[in-house]
C-alpha positions, 0 to 999 in steps of 0.5 A, spaced: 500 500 500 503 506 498 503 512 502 497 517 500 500 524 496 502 529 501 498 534 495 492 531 495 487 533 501 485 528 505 478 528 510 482 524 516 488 528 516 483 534 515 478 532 520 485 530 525 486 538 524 480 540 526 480 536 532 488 539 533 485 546 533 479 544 538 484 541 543 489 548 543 483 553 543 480 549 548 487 550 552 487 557 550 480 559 553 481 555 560 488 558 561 487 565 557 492 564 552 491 568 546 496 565 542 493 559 543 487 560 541 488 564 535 493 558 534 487 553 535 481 557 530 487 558 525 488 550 525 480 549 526 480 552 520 485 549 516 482 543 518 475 546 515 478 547 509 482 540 507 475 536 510 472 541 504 477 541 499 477 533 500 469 533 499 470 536 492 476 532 489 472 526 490 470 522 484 465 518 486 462 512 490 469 510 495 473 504 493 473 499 496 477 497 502 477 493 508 482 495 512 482 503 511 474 502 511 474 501 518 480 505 520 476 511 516 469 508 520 472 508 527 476 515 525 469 519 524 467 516 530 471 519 533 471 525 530 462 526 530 462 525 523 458 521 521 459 523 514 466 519 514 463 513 518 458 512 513 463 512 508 468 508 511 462 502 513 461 503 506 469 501 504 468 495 508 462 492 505 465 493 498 471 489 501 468 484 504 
């Protein structure tokens, strides 16, 4: 399996980027650290931006896969999106 093209935006390492954002904007408001809640709307909207990017480079129905369908299904989960973890479900069923 080859390592996906670092130019190509990706809906997990946008999503990972959103959640970066949260967690440092979070820590800003708790501590009152403007640095770090400008640092985390900054992230949050990069992270918004590549989930965006991702959505329209799709072409599409997602390909089949076992392995990465889980891995996409769990990371939406995790993420609150259920967007993602349809697809990932939908990775798996073409796989299996």
């Amino acid at each position: 399996m080859s390592a996906p093209n670092a130019s190509q935006p990706s809906m997990v390492t946008g999503h990972a980027q959103y959640a970066k954002g949260y967690v440092e904007e979070t820590i800003g408001n708790v501590t009152g650290s403007k640095e770090w809640q400008e640092s985390g709307k900054k992230d949050t909207a990069e992270g918004i931006s590549e989930m965006k990017a991702a959505n329209q480079a799709r072409s599409g129905e997602p390909a089949a896969s076992g392995i990465g369908g889980k891995i996409e299904e769990v990371a939406g989960k995790v993420a609150g999106c259920e967007g993602m973890e349809k697809e990932g479900l939908e990775r798996q069923e073409k796989a299996s």
